[in-house]
GUBA-906234 format. One line per field, with one value per residue (C-alpha): residue number from 1; residue in one letter; x, y, z. Coordinates in pm, 1 decimal, always signed. Layout:
# GUBA-906234
nr	[NUM  ...]
rest	[A  ...]
x	[X  ...]
y	[Y  ...]
z	[Z  ...]
END
This chain:
# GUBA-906234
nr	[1  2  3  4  5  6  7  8  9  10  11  12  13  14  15  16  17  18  19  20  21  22  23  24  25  26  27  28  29  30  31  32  33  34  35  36  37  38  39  40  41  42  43  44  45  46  47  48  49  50  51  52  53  54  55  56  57  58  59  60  61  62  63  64  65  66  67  68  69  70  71  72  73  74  75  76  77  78  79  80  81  82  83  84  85  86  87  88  89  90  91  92  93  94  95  96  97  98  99  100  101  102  103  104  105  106  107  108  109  110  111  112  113  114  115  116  117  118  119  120  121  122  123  124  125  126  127  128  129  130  131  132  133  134  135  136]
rest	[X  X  X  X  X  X  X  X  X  X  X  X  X  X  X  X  X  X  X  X  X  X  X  X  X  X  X  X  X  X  X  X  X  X  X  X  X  X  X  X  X  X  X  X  X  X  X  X  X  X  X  X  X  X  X  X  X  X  X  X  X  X  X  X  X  X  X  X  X  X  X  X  X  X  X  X  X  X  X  X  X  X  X  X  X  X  X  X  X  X  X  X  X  X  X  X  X  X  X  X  X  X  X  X  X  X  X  X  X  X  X  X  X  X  X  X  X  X  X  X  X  X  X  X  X  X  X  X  X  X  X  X  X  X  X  X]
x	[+0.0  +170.9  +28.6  -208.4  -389.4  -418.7  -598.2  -834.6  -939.2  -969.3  -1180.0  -1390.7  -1452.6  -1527.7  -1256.5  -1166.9  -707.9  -578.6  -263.4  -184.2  +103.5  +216.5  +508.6  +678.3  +407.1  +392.7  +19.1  -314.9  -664.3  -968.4  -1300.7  -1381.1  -1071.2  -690.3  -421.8  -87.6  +169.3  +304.5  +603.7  +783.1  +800.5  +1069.5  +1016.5  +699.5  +735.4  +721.9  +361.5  +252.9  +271.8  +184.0  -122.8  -187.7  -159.7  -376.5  -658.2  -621.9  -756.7  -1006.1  -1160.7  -1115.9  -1217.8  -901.5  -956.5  -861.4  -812.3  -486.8  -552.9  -506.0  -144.6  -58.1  -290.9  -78.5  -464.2  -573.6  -174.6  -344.6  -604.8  -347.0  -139.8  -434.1  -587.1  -213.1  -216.2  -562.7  -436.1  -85.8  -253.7  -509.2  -208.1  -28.9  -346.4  -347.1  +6.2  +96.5  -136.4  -136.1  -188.7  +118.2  +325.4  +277.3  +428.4  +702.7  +810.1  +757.3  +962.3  +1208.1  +1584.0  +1604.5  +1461.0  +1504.7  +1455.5  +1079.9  +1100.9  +1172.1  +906.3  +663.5  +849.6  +839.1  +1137.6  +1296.7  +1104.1  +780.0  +814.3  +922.5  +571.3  +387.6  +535.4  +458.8  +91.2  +18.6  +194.9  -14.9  -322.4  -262.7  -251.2  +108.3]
y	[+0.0  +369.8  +673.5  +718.1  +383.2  +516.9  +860.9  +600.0  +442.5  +777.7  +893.3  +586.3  +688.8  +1025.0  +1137.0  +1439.6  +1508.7  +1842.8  +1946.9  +2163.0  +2384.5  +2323.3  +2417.1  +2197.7  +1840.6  +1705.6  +1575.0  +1554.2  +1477.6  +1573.1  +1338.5  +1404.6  +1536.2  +1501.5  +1754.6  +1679.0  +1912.2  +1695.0  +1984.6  +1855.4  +1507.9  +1364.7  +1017.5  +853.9  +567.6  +880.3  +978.2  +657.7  +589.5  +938.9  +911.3  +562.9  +642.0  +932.3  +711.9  +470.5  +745.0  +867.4  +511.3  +321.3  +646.9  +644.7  +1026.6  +1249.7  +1599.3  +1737.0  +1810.3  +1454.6  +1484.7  +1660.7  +1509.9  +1206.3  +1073.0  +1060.4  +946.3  +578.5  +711.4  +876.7  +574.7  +322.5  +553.4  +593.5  +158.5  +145.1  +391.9  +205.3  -119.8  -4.6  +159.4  -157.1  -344.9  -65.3  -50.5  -403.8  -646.1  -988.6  -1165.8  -966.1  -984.4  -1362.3  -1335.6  -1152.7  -1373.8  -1643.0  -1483.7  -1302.1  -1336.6  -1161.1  -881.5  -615.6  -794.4  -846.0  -468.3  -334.9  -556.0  -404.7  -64.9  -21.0  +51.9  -258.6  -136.7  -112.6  -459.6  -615.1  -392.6  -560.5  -870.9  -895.8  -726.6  -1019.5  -1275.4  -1123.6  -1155.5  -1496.4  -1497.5  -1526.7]
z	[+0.0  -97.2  -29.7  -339.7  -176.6  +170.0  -14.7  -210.0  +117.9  +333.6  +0.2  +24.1  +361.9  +261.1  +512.5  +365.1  +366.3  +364.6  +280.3  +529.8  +648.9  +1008.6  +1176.7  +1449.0  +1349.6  +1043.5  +1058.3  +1268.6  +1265.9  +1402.7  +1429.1  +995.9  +869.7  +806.9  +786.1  +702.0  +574.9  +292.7  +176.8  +528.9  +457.9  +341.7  +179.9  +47.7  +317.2  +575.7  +390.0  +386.3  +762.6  +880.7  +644.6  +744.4  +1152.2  +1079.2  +881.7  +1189.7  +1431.9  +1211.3  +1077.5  +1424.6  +1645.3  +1870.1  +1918.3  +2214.4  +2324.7  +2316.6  +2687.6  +2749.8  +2706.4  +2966.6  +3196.9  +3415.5  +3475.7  +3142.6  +3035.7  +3008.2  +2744.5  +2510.3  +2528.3  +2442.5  +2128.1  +1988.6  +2018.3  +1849.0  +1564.6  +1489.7  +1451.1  +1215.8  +1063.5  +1017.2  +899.6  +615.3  +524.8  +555.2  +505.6  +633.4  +308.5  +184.7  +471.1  +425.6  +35.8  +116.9  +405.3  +246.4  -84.9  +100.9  +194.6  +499.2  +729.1  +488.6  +148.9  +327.5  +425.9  +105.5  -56.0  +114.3  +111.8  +478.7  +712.7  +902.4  +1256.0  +1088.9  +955.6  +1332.8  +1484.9  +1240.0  +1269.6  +1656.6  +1565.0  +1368.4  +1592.4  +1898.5  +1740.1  +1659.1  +1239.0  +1192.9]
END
């Protein structure tokens, strides 16, 4: 999945992405919407997961207020909607079924990686994602 995908899908979902100039953060969301300030980014992989991460608040709800962050009581919230987001992330960007082809195809660590242009940590999250959950 590249970047292009991850606009067909938010499209799909009529979740409307902005590009949007921001100084010191890259890219948010808000309950409809995504901003990201795609002149900052440096790589397409770097689109593709800040897109993706934002999608996975948006589409599985893992929302909170900014507020939250600096609340130590509320810490636990944060922690569990930025969880929630990343592993819809990884369901978006790497896919099980093709995260099974390029294992089973691949060399090494980052022959898989680069098959599924993701960096090598991306590929060990979604590795132990899909090993938690019990399909790998």
């Amino acid at each position: 999945m590249n970047t292009f995908g991850l606009l067909r899908i938010a499209d799909r979902n009529a979740i409307p992405v902005y590009d949007f100039k921001m100084i010191g953060k890259k890219a948010f969301c808000t309950e409809h919407a995504i901003a990201i300030d795609f002149q900052s980014i440096d790589s397409e992989r770097e689109s593709k997961r800040l897109l993706a991460e934002e999608l996975g608040h948006v589409m599985s709800k893992a929302l909170y207020p900014l507020s939250y962050c600096c609340d130590s009581l509320r810490c636990g919230n944060v922690k569990k909607m930025e969880r929630k987001a990343k592993n819809c992330a990884i369901r978006l960007t790497v896919p099980l079924g093709e995260l099974k082809t390029a294992i089973a195809d691949g060399i090494d660590d980052n022959d898989i990686a680069d098959r599924l242009d993701i960096e090598l940590w991306e590929l060990s999250e979604a590795i132990e994602f899909y090993k938690t959950k019990g399909l790998l």
